[in-house]
N, C-alpha and C positions, 0 to 999 in steps of 0.2 A: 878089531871089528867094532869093540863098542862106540872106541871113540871116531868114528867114520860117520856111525848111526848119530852121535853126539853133532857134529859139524852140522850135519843136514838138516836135525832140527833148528839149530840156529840161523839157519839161511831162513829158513820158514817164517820162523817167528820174526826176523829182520824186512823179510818180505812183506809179510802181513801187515806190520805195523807202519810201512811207507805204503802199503796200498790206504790204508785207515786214513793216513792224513791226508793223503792227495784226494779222497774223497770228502773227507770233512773242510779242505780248502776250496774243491769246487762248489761244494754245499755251499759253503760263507760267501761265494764269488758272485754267485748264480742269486743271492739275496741282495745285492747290495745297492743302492741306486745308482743310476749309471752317472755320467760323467757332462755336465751340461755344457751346451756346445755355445760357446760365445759368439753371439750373432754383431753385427758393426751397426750400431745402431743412426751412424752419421749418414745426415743427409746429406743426397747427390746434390753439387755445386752443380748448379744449371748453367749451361754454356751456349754460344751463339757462333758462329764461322763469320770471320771479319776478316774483310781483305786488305792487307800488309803489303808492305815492298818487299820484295822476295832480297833483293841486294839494296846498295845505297843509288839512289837517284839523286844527279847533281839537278841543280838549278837549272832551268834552260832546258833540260835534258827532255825528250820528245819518249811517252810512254810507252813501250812495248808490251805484250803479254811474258815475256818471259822474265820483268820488271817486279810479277805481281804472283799474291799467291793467296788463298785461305787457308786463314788459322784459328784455331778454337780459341774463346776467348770467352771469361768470364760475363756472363750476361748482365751480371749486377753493376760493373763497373764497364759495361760496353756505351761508349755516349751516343747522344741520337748523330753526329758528325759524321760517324762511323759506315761507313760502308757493308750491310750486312746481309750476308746470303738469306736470311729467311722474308727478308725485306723487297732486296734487287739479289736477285739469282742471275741476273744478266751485266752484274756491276762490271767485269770484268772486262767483257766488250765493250761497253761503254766508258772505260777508261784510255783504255787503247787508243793511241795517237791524240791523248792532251798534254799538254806542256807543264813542266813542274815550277809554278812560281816560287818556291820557295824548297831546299833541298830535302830528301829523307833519307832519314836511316836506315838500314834493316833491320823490318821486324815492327817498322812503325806502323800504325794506321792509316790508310789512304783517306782523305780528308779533301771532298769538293772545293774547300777553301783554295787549297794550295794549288789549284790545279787550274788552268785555264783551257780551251780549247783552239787549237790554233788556227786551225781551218785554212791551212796554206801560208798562214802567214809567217815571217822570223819571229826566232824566238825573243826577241828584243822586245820586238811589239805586243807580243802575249804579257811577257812578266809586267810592261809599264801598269801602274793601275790607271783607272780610269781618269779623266783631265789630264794627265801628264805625258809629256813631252821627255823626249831623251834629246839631250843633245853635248855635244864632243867642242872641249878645249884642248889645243895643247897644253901639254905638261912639259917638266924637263925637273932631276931630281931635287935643282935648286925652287921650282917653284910648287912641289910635289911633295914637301916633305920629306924630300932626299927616299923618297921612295917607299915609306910606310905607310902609304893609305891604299887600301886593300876595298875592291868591291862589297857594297853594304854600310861603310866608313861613313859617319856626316862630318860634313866642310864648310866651312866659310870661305864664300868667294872674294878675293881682295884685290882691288884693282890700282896699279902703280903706274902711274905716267910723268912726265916731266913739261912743265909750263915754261913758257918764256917769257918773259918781264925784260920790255924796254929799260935800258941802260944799266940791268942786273944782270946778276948768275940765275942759271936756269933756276926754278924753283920744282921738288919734286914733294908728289902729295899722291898719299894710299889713304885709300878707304875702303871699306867694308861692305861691298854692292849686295850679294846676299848671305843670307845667314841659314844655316845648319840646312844645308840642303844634300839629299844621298845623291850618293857616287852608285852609279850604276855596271860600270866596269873600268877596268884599266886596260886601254889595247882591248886587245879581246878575250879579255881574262874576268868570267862574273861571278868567279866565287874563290876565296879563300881554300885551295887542296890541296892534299898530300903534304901538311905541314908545312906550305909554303908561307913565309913569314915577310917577304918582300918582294915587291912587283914592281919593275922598275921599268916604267913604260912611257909612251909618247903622247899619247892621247887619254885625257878622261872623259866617263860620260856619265853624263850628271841626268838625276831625274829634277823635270823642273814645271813650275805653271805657264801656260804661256805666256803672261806677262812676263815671270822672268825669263822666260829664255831671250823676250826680245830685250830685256837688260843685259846678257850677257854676251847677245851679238854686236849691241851697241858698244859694249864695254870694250869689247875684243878688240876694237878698231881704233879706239881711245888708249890705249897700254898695253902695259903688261899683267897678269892674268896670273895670279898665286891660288893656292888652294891651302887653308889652313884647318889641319886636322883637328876636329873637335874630339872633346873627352866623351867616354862614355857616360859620363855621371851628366854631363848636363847636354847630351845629343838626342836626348829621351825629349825635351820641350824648346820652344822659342820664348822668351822671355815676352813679353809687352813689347818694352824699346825695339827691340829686333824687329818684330812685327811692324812700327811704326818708319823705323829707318830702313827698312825693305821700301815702303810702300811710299817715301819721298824719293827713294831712289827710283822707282818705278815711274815716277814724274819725270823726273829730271832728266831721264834718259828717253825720253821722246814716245812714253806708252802713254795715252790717250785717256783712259777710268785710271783712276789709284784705286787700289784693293788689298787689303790686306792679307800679306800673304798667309795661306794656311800649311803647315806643315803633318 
């Protein structure tokens, strides 16, 4: 019996003393300073909705709404070029049905630059810039560069004919009618897609001034008609001389002012 009465007190006294502490730990708890809340003290990036090509638009490609889209975009690096809702809230429709001079990506910025307005007209006549003339020579791979000059390419026009000289052999003589002038398609192909690397077609069409074009209708009828692909390292300018041997040939072949061509 005693030791029964013995147990009990020990539960007691085990009792007491886990009551004791669980009170002296909410005491201490109930004292302590709380817990301070980390607030994010960075400032909000201000942003602005700017309308993008939703997919890639080719060259030529005639705009649709379902071409286009708004996207957030940082306002600090948004250019004034930029198409922006808080600006034109109506850019949208007024993009719809312009022609894309120039192609985009997705995801790009739509940019008035790139864009002409067609207003019924082919796309040909949109992308020419202003003063310029499109116009079509035959090709063939030998006088094509065997077929590596891609829409966008500059070219030098070289024109090959054969002379005839009393009591001689023919005599045959190329020259250089104009210089670094863009190709504006091959056939009817106006941009470089789908990792296409060669376009081997019948017809090029060159952007040109009008004087030159009337040098190269002259020429046409004179010979034969090469196209020599220039590099890109020096397709970027015309040199002086080029300038000058444009603008004698320009004489020579029956245009009226010499002018110098501008590229």
């Amino acid at each position: 019996m005693w030791k029964v009465k013995r147990m009990n007190t020990a539960r007691i006294v085990v009792l007491t003393i886990a009551i004791a502490a669980g009170g002296v730990a909410a005491y201490l708890a109930s004292g302590s300073d709380p817990v301070p809340v980390v607030q994010d003290r960075t400032p909000k990036l201000a942003t602005v909705d700017v309308l993008v090509a939703k997919n890639e638009i080719p060259m030529g490609h005639s705009v649709s709404a379902e071409d286009l889209q708004w996207q957030t975009w940082p306002a600090a690096s948004a250019s004034d070029s930029f198409l922006r809702k808080d600006k034109q809230p109506d850019a949208t429709a007024q993009t719809v049905g312009s022609i894309a001079r120039f192609p985009f990506i997705a995801g790009e910025p739509i940019r008035e630059q790139k864009l002409v307005k067609g207003n019924g007209s082919g796309f040909m006549a949109a992308i020419l810039p202003s003063g310029a003339r499109a116009i079509s020579t035959e090709i063939s791979p030998e006088t094509g560069a065997g077929g590596f000059i891609l829409p966008n390419d500059r070219v030098d026009v070289i024109l090959t004919r054969r002379e005839q000289v009393a009591n001689q052999s023919d005599s045959i003589s190329a020259e250089i009618i104009l210089s670094n002038v863009r190709v504006l398609a091959i056939d009817q192909t106006v941009e470089d897609k789908n990792g296409q690397k060669v376009v081997v077609g019948k017809t090029a069409t060159l952007e040109l001034k009008p004087d030159q074009a009337e040098v190269l209708a002259r020429a046409r009828q004179s010979g034969t008609l090469t196209l020599a692909l220039r590099s890109l390292v020096d397709a970027a300018a015309t040199d002086n001389r080029e300038a000058r041997r444009d603008s004698i040939n320009i004489v020579r072949y029956g245009v009226s002012t010499p002018a110098t061509i501008q590229k």
